[in-house]
C-alpha positions as a printed NumPy array, in Angstrom:
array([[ 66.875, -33.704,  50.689],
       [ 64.875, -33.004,  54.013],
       [ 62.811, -36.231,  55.334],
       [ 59.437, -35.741,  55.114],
       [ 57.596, -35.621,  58.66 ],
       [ 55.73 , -38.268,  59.994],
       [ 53.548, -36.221,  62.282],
       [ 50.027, -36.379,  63.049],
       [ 48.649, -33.922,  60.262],
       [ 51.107, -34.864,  57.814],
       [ 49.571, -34.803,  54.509],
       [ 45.998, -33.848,  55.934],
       [ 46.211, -30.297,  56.238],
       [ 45.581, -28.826,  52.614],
       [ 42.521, -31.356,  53.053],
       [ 41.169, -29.24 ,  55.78 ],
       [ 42.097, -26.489,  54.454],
       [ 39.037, -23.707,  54.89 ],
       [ 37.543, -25.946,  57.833],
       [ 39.029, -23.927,  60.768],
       [ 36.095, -21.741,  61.764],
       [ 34.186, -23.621,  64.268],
       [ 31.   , -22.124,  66.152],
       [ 30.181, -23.071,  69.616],
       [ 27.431, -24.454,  69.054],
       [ 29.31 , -27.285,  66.491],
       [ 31.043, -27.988,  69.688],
       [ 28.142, -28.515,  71.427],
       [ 26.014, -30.165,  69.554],
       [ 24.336, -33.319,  70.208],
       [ 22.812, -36.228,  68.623],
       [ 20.041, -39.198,  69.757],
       [ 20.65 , -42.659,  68.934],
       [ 19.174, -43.47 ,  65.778],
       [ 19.923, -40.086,  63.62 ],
       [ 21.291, -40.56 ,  60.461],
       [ 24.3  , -38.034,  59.998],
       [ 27.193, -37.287,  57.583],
       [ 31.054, -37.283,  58.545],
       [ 32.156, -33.882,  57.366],
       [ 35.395, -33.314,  58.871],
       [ 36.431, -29.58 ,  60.468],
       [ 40.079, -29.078,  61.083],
       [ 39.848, -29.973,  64.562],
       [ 42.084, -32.922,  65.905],
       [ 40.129, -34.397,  68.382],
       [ 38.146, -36.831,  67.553],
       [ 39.103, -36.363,  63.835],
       [ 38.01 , -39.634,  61.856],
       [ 40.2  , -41.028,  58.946],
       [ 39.487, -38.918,  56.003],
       [ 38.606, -41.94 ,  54.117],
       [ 35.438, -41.382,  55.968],
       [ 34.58 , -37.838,  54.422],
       [ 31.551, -37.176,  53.307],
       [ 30.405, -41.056,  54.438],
       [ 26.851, -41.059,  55.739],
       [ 25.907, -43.787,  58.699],
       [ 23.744, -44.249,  61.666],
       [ 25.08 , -42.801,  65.136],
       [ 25.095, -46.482,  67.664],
       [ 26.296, -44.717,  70.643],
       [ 28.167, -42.016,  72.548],
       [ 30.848, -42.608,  74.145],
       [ 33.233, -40.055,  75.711],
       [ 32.338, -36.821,  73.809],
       [ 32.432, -38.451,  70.277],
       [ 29.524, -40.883,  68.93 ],
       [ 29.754, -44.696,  67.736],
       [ 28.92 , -44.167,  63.902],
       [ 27.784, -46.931,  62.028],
       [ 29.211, -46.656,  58.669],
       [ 28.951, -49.173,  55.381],
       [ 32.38 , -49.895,  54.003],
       [ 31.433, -51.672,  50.54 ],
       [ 30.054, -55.073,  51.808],
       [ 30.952, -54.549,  55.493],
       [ 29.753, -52.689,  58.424],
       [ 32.144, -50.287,  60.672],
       [ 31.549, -48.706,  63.939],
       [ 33.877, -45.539,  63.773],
       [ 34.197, -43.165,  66.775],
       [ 34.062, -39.474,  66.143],
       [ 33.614, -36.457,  67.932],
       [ 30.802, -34.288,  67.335],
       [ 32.601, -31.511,  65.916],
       [ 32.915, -33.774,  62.949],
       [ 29.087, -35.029,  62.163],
       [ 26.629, -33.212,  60.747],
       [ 22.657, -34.639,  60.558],
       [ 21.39 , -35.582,  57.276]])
């Protein structure tokens, strides 16, 4: 038997899978503090969230870098997860 990689997309791609075609304007997209918006991930690796996350909906905190601080509810908790804007989508 071959051992399984360990690499980066290991196990993520067929998840992505018919998320490849990104516009420009998905890459430049912006958002205000405040707006609500929804983690969609796009087969794009930077600033890819866990894919837990998918389809989670939270409150954008802050940006930082190129990627937003997204406030997201985690059963009782709160989590501040940082994603890149490639990867949001407003509600």
């Amino acid at each position: 038997m071959v051992k399984a990689s360990k690499g980066a997309f290991n196990r993520r791609t067929r998840k992505l899978k018919g998320k490849s075609r990104i516009s420009v304007a998905k890459l430049v997209q912006t958002f205000k503090v405040g707006d609500r918006v929804i983690i969609s991930p796009m087969a794009k690796y930077k600033g890819l969230p866990h894919l837990r996350y998918t389809g989670k909906h939270g409150t954008v905190i802050e940006k930082r870098g190129r990627g937003y601080v997204v406030e997201v509810g985690d059963f009782k908790t709160t989590k501040a997860i940082v994603v890149g804007a490639v990867h949001l989508k407003l509600m």
